[in-house]
Structures are given as structure tokens and as C-alpha cells.
C-alpha positions in Angstrom: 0.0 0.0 0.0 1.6 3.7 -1.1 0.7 6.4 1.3 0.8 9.9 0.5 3.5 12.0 2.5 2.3 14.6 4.3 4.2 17.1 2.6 3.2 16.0 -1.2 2.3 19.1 -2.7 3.9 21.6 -0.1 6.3 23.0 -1.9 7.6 25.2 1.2 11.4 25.9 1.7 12.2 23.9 5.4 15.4 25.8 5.7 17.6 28.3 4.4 21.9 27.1 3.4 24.8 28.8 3.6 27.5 28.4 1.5 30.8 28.2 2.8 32.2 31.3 4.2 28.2 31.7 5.8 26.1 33.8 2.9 22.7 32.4 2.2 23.2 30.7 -1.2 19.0 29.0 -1.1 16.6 26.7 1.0 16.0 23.2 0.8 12.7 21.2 0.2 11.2 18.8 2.8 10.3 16.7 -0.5 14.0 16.5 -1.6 15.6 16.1 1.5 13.0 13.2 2.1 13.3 11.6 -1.2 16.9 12.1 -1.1 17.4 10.5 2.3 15.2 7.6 1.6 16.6 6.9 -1.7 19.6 3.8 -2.9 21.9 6.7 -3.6 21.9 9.6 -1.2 23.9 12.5 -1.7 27.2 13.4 -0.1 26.5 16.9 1.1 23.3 19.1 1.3 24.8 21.6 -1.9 22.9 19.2 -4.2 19.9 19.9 -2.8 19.8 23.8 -2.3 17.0 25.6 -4.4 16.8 29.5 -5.0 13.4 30.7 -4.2 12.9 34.3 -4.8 14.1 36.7 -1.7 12.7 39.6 -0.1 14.9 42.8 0.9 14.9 43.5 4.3 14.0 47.3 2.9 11.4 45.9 0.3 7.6 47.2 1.1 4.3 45.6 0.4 4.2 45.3 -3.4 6.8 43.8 -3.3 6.4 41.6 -1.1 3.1 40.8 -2.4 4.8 40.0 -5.6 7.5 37.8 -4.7 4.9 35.7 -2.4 2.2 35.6 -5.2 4.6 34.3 -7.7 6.2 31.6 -5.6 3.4 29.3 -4.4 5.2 28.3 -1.2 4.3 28.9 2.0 7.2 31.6 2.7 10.6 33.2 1.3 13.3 34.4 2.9 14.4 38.1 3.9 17.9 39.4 3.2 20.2 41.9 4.0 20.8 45.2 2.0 23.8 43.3 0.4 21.7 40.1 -0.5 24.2 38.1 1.5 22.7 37.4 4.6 19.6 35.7 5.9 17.8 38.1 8.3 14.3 37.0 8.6 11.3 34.8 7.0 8.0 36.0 5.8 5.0 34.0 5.4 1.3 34.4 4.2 0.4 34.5 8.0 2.9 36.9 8.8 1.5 39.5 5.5 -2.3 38.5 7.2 -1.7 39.3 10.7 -0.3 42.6 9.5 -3.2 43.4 7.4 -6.0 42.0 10.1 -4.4 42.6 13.2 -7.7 41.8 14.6 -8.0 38.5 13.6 -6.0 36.3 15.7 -5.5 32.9 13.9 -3.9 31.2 17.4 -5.2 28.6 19.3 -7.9 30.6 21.1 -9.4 32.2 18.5 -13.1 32.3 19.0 -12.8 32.2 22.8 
């Protein structure tokens, strides 16, 4: 029997990388690091699995961060620096709704 993984069709970065003298250089699936760890041939190091989402700027406003989350279809992207080098923070579609309904609380006592 083939069950479905609970992350088939979540394409959502699980973590950012960094390459090796520490500047973000992507994120990496849950989906690939699963199917690579479970597979006859898994890879040496993680490099093989880095993606490159599109970034926010730490200085970038609501277009376009409306933009860059509309055109990804993930869950969330990551936030860099002014100099593009360094990972400073992660933004969400939660985060973006909180901000624009601050009186809608999505937490576990909501409706209480």
C-alpha cells in the first residue's frame, strides 16, 4: 500500500543554506531532503539539494512583497540583507495576514 507523504504538494522551503564562508546561497525542500534520504543513492553533502526561491529585501515594502509571495506558491521566502548576502528573517502568508487584520487572531484561542 503507497501512502501519500504529508508534505506531497507543499512545496515550502524547510530551511535556508549557507555556502561556505556563511552567505545564504537558497533553501532546501522537505520533498528533496525526504526523497533524497530515503533513496539507494543519497547525496554526499546538502549543496545538491539547495533551491533558490525568490528573496525579499529586508527594505522591500508591500508590493513587493506581495509579488514575490504571489509568484512563488510556497508557504514563505526568505528576507535578506541590503547586500543580498545574509539571511535576516522569514515572511509568510500569516505573517502579511496578521499585519493586514491585526484583529484576527489565527492562534489557538481564537473564537474564545
Amino acid at each position: 500500500m503507497t501512502t501519500t507523504p504529508p508534505w506531497a504538494g507543499f512545496p515550502a522551503p524547510t530551511g535556508p543554506g549557507w555556502g561556505s564562508v556563511g552567505r545564504y546561497c537558497g533553501c532546501v525542500w522537505a520533498q528533496d531532503a525526504a526523497e533524497a534520504l530515503g533513496g539507494p543513492d543519497p547525496p554526499a553533502t546538502v549543496a545538491t539539494l539547495i533551491r533558490s526561491p525568490p528573496t525579499i529585501g529586508a527594505d522591500d515594502g508591500p508590493r513587493e512583497i506581495r509579488r514575490a509571495l504571489a509568484g512563488h506558491g510556497g508557504t514563505g521566502l526568505p528576507v535578506l540583507d541590503r547586500e543580498g548576502t545574509a539571511l535576516v528573517g522569514w515572511i509568510t502568508y500569516e505573517t502579511v495576514l496578521a499585519r493586514m487584520h491585526p484583529d484576527l487572531d489565527a492562534g489557538p484561542d481564537a473564537g474564545r
